[in-house]
Every structure is written in C-alpha cells, then in structure tokens.
C-alpha positions as CSV (number, residue, x, y, z in Angstrom):
1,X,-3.8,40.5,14.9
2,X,-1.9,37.2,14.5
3,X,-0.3,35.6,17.2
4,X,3.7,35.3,16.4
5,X,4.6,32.1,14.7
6,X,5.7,29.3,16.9
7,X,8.8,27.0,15.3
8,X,8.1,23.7,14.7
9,X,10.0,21.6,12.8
10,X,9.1,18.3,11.9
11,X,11.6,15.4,10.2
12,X,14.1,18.3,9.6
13,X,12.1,20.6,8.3
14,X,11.1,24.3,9.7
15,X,7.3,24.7,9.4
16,X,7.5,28.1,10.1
17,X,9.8,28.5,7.0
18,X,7.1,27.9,5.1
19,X,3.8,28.9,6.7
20,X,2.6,30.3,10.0
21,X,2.2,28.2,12.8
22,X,-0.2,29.9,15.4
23,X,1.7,30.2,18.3
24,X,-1.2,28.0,20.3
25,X,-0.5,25.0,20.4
26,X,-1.9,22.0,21.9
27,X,-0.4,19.4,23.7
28,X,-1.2,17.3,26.6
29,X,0.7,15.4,29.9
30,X,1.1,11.9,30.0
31,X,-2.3,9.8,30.4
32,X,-1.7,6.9,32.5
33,X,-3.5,4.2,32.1
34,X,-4.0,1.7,35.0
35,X,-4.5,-2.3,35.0
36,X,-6.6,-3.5,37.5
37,X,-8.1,-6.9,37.7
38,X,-11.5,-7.6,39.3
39,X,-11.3,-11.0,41.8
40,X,-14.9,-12.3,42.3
41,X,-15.8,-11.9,46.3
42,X,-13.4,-9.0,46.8
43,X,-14.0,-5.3,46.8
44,X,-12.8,-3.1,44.2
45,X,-9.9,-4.3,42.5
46,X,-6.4,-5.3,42.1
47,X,-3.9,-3.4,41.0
48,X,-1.8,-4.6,38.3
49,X,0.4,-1.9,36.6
50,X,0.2,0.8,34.7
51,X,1.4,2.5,31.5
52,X,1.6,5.6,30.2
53,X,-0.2,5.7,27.0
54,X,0.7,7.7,23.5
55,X,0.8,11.9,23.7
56,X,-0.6,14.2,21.0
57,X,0.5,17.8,19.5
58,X,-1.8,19.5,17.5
59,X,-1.3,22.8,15.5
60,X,-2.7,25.2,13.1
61,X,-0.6,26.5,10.1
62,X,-1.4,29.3,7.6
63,X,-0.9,29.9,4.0
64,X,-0.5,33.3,3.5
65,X,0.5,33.6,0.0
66,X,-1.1,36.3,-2.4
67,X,-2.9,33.7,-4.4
68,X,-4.9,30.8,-4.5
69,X,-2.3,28.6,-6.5
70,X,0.6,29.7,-4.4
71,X,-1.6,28.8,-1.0
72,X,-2.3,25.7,-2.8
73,X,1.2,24.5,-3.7
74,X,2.0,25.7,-0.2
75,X,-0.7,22.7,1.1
76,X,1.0,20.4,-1.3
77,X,4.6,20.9,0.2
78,X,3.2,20.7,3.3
79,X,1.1,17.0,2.6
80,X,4.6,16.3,1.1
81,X,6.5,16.8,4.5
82,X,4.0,15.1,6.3
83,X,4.3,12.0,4.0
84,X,6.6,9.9,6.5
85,X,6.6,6.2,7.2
86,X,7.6,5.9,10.5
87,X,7.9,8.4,13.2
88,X,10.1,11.3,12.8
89,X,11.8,14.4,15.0
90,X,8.9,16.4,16.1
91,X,10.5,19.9,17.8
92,X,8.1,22.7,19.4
93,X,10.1,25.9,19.8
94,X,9.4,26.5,23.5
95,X,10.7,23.0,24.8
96,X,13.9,24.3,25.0
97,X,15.7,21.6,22.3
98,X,13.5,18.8,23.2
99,X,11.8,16.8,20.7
100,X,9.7,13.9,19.9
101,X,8.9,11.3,17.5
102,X,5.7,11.5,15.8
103,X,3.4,10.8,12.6
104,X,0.7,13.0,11.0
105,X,-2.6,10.9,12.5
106,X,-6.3,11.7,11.4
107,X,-7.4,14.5,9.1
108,X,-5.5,17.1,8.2
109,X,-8.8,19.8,7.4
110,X,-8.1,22.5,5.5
111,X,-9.9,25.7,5.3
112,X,-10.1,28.1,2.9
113,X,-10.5,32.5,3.6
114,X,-10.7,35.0,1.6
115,X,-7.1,36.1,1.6
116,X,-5.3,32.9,3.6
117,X,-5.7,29.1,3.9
118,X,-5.7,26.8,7.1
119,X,-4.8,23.6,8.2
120,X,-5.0,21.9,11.3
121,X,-2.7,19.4,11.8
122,X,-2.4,16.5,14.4
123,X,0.4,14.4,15.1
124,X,0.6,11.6,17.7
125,X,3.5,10.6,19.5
126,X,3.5,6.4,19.9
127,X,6.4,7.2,23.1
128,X,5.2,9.0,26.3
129,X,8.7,10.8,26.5
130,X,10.4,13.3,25.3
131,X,14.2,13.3,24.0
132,X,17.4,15.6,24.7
133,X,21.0,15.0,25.2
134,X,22.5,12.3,23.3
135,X,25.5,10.8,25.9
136,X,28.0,8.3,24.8
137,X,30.9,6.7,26.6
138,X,33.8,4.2,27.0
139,X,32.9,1.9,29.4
140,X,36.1,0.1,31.7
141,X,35.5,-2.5,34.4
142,X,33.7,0.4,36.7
143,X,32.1,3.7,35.0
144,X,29.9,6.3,36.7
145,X,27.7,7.5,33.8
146,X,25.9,11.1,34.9
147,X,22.3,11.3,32.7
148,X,20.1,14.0,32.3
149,X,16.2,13.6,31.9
150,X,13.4,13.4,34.6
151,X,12.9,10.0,34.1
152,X,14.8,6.0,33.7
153,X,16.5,5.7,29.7
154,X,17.4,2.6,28.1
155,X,21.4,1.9,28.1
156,X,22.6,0.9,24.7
157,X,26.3,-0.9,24.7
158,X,28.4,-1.8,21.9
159,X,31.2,-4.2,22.2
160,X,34.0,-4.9,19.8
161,X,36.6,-7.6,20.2
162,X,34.6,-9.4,22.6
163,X,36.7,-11.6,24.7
164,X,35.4,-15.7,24.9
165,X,33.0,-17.0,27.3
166,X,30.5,-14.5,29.2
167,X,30.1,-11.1,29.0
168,X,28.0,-9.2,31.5
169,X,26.9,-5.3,32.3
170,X,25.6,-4.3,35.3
171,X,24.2,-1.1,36.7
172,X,25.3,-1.1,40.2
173,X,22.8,1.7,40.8
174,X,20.0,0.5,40.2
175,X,20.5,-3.5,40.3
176,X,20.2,-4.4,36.8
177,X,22.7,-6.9,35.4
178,X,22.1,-8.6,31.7
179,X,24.6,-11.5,30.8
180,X,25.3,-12.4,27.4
181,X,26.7,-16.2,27.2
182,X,28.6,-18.3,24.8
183,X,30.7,-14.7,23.2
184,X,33.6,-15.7,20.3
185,X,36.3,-14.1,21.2
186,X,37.0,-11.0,19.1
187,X,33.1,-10.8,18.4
188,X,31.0,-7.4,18.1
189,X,28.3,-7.5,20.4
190,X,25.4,-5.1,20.3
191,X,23.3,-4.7,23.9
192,X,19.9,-2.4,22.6
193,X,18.0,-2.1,25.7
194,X,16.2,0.5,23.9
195,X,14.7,-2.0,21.2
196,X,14.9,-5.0,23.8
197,X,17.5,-7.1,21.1
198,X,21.1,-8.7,21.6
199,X,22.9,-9.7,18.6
200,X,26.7,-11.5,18.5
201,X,28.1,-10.9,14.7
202,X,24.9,-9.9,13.6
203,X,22.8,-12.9,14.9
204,X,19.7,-12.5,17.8
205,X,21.1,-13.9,20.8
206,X,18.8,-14.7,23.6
207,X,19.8,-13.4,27.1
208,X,20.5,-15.2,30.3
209,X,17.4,-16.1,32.4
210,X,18.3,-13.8,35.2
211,X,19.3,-10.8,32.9
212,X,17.0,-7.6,32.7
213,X,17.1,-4.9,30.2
214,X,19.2,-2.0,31.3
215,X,18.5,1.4,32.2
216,X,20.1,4.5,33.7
217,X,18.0,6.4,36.1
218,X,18.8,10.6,36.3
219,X,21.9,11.3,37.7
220,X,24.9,9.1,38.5
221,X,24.3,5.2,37.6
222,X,27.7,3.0,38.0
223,X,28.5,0.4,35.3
224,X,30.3,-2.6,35.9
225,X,31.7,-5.0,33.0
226,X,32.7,-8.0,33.6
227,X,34.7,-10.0,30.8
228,X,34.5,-6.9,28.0
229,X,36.3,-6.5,25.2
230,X,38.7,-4.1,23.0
231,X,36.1,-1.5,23.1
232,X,32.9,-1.6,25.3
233,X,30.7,1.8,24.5
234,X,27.6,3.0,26.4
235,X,24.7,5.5,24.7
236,X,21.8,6.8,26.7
237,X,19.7,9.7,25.3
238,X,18.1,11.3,28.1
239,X,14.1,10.8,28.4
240,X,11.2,13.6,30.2
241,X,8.0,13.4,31.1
C-alpha cells in the first residue's frame, strides 16, 4: 500500500492537490564547506573560513488518473508549475510552516506503470536556511527587537523623512553599526542587509568604511538610531539551520 501523501507546496501551489507526493522525502543538513590554504614548509593547512553550501529536496509524485491522457495532462500541469525563473516558496508539510526557496534542477524522469505515472522531482535550494516568521518594527532611538530562528538574519530598515547629515543603526548586541552619510533631509532611505544594498531616493549609496552589514542574532538584539527620521522601520525574517 501507498504511503500517505506528504504536502508540498511549491510557488503557491499544493502538489498534493494534484498528485501524490510519497510521503519519503529526501532532504539533507547543511554541507559545510571549509577554506584552507596550504603554506609551503608548514604542516597541514590554514584555516580560512567556511561556508555552508546549497541544500537539496527531492520527491516523488504520482499520477493516478484512470487514463493515460489525464496522467499526461497531469505531467504537463506539473512541468507547468515547475516553470519558474527565480527561486520560489518551497514548503514540506512536516517543517512545521517553514519553507525555502528553491528551483526545479536536473531531470525531472518520468516513469510510466500500468495503471499510474511517476516523477521524480529535484529541487535545489541556492540558501542554506530555512525561513519562518516574518517580524517588523518601529524603530526609536533604542529598540529591543526579540527574533526567532536558530541562527543570525539580516536586518532590513526603511527610513522615511530622513533628517540631514548622518544616519546610523547599530546593533548594540552584537556590535554592528552601518552609517549612511551625506542623507537630504526628508529622504527615504532603504538599509537591505539581506541583499547587501543602500539606496537614498532611489540611488546606490556606498556605506561608510567602518560600517558592517546588520544582523540580528536569536533572541533579544538592541537597536540604536542615531539621527533617524519620521519613520525608521526594521524587518527580520527569522533564519534555521
């Protein structure tokens, strides 16, 4: 007998809606991948960083239609869904809300019984992480912002009426500060630490020397903001392993 179908939706759309999705799954942990640089006369080598590299998801879906042209326009709402650009949601039903974002990668085979078709279907994931909770808040000259997640997520900040000269974030907990010099007064200001870009009115600004790209770690991070605005608005979605 079947295993019970496993939800998965991908770029808003239930899978399971449509076709069976064999509860097993694959997926895998992170895979970090270390730096190390060889230095002639030494032993071994020196460490240099690491990253974590893309993840994977893999599943098998059934057509399980009485016919061989419904099973077949099953497959071709199905090479429809997977027909996206860029990376989209990608939810597994036992994450407990958590998604990712992934594309369709490789083949997709498809495999043909007497009374069902199969596909398997492989997705990869170009970030490590997965998402949840979307948080947003006002920011005022000393904000303690409480993030979920089991690991560090970028802080985005919007500012409108910026007031003249510099304006400058800082998270007290964990000693990043990024300044943002030479504001109009009354500008809008956008701060994506999650794309690494500043713009004032629209236009790429380049930060401060000393600046670094701001993140919150899980649990309480304080914000400071020094020379705001009308409106200064922080946005973290909390990030897992």
């Amino acid at each position: 007998m079947m295993e019970p179908s496993m939800c998965l939706v991908f770029n808003d759309h239930d899978l399971a809606d449509e076709f069976v999705v064999e509860y097993h799954v694959t997926r895998d942990l992170p895979t970090w991948e270390p730096t190390l640089v060889d230095v002639m006369g030494r032993d071994g080598a020196v460490y240099a960083g690491t990253r974590a590299l893309p993840r994977s998801v893999e599943a098998d879906l059934y057509f399980m239609d009485d016919t061989r042209e419904g099973r077949m326009r099953a497959v071709r709402s199905l090479a429809s869904i997977l027909a996206v650009r860029e990376p989209a949601q990608l939810v597994l039903g036992d994450e407990g809300g958590l998604w990712r974002l992934a594309v369709p990668q490789l083949e997709q085979p498809l495999e043909a019984f007497l009374n069902a078709d199969a596909a398997h279907v492989s997705f990869v994931c170009p970030d490590p992480w997965l998402y949840g909770e979307e948080h947003e808040w006002t920011l005022g000259s000393s904000t303690t912002l409480l993030v979920g997640g089991s690991c560090e997520a970028p802080i985005d900040i919007t500012v409108t009426g910026a007031r003249a000269g510099t304006l400058t974030v800082t998270n007290t907990t964990t000693g990043q500060s990024l300044s943002v010099s030479g504001v109009p007064a009354g500008a809008a200001v956008s701060i994506k630490s999650s794309e690494c870009v500043v713009t004032v009115n629209g236009t790429t600004k380049v930060l401060t020397a000393s600046s670094r790209w701001l993140h919150a770690q899980p649990g309480e991070n304080v914000i400071t903001v020094t020379n705001g605005g009308t409106s200064v608005v922080a946005s973290v979605t909390d990030r897992w392993w």
